[in-house]
C-alpha positions in Angstrom: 34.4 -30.5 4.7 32.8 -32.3 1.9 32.8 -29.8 -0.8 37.0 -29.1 -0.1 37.3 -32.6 0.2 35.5 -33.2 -3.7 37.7 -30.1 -5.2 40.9 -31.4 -3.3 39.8 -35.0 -5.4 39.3 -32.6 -8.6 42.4 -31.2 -8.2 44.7 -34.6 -7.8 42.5 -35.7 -11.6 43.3 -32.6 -13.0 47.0 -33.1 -12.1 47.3 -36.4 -13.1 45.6 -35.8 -16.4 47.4 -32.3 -17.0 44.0 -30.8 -17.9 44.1 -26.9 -17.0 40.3 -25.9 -17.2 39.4 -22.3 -18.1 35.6 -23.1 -18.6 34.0 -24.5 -15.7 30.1 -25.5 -16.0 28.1 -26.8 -12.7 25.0 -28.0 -12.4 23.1 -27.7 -8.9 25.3 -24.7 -7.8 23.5 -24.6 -4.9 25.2 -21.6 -2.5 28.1 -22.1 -4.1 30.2 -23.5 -2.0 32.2 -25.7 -4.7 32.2 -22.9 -7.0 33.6 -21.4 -4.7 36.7 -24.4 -3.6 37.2 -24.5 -7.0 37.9 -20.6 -7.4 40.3 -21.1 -4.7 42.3 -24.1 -5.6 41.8 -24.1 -9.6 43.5 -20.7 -10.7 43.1 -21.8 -14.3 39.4 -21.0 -14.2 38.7 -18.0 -16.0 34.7 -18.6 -16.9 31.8 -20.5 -14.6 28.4 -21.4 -16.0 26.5 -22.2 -13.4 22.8 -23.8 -13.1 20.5 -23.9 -10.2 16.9 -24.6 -10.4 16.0 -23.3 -6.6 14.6 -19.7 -6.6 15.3 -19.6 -3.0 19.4 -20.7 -3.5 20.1 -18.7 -6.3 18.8 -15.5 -4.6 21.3 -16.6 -1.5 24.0 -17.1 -4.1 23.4 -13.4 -5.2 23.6 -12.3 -2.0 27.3 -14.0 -0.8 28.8 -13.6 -4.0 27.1 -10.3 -6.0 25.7 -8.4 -3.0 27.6 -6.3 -0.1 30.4 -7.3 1.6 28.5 -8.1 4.9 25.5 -10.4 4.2 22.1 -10.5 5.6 21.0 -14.0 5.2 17.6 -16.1 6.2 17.8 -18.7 7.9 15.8 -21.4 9.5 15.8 -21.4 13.1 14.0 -24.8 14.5 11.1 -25.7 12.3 8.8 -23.1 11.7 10.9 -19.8 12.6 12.8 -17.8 10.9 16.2 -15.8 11.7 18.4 -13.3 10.0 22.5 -13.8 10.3 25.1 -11.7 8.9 27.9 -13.3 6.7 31.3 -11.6 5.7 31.1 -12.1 2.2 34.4 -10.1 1.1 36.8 -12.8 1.9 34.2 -15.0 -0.4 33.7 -12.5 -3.5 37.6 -12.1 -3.5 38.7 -15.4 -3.7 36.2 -15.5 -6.9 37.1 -12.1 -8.3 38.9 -13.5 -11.4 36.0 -15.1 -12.5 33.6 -14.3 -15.0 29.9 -16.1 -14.1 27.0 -16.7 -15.8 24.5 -18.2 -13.7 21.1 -19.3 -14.5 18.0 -19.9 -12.3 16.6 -22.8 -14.3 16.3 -26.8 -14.0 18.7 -28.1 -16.3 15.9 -29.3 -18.6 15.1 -25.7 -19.6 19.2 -24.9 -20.3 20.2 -23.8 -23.3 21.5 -26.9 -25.1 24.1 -25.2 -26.6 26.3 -23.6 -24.3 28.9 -24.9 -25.9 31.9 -27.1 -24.2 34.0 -27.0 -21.1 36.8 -27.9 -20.0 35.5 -28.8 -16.2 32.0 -30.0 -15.8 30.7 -30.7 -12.0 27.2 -31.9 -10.8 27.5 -32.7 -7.1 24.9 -34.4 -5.1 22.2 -33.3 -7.5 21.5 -36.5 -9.9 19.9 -38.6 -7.2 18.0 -35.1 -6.8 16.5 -35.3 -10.3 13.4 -37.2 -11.8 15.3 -37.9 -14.9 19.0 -38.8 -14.0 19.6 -39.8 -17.4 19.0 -37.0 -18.8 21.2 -35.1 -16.8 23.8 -37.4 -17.1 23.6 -36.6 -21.2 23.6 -32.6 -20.8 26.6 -33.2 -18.5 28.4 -35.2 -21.2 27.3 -33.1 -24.1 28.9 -30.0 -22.1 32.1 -31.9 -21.6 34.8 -30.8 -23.9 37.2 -33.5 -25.3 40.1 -33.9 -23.1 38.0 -31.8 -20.5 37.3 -33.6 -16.8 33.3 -34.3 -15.8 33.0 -35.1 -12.0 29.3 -36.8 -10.9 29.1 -36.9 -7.0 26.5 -38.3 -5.2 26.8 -38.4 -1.7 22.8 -38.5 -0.7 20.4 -41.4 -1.3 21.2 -43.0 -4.7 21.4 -46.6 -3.3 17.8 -46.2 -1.2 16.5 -44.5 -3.6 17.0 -46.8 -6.7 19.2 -49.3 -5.6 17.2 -50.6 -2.6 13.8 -50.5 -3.9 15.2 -52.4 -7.2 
């Protein structure tokens, strides 16, 4: 329940600052799955920019949210095997309908710095991910409009990955 657990967060900041966002930008989009929270509990959102770097995600992406209504999806099954599962993707693409997307299939290095500003920015469980987290950190507040909301999650390995070894 992680990713309704971070929009259910989003949503209580959003309140209590009174910011309505109609331009939503996410690095790391992943599957989708907080896109996809945020298209359900956000109605405000009217446009979502959204980067991820994996070939192999953002051809699943396609498939839950652009292709038919029942899915055929890869999976891994144990460690070398593969297996194919079917996914209702309707109930998905409809709760998302009223949203225009642009997505990308590049590392956030090789975005367009000038996408302009938005009103939401989220990068979840991605900058711990990323060689340069500094970096990232500036394209996520260069994208952040003034008076718009940026949310960093990091739910991984930060602290044994830079903390620990310090």
């Amino acid at each position: 329940d992680y990713h309704e657990r971070l929009v259910e967060f989003l949503v209580a900041a959003l309140n209590k600052s009174d910011v309505r966002p109609r331009r939503m930008f996410e690095v790391g989009a992943s599957l989708g799955r907080t896109f996809y929270e945020v298209c359900r509990k956000i109605k405000s959102v009217e446009t979502a920019t959204l980067i991820e770097p994996s070939q192999n995600l953002f051809s699943l992406f396609g498939k839950i949210f652009e292709g038919d209504d029942i899915g055929r999806l890869s999976i891994l099954k144990g460690n070398l095997d593969t297996d194919e599962v079917l996914l209702n993707t309707g109930p998905i693409k409809a709760a998302c309908s009223a949203v225009k997307v642009l997505r990308m299939n590049t590392p956030f290095q090789k975005t367009d710095q000038n996408l302009g500003k938005f009103d939401l920015v989220i990068c979840s469980n991605v900058i711990d991910q990323c060689a340069d987290h500094m970096q990232l950190a500036e394209l996520l507040k260069k994208s952040t409009a003034p008076g718009g909301l940026l949310l960093i999650s990091c739910s991984y390995q930060w602290n044994d990955k830079y903390i620990g070894n310090a």
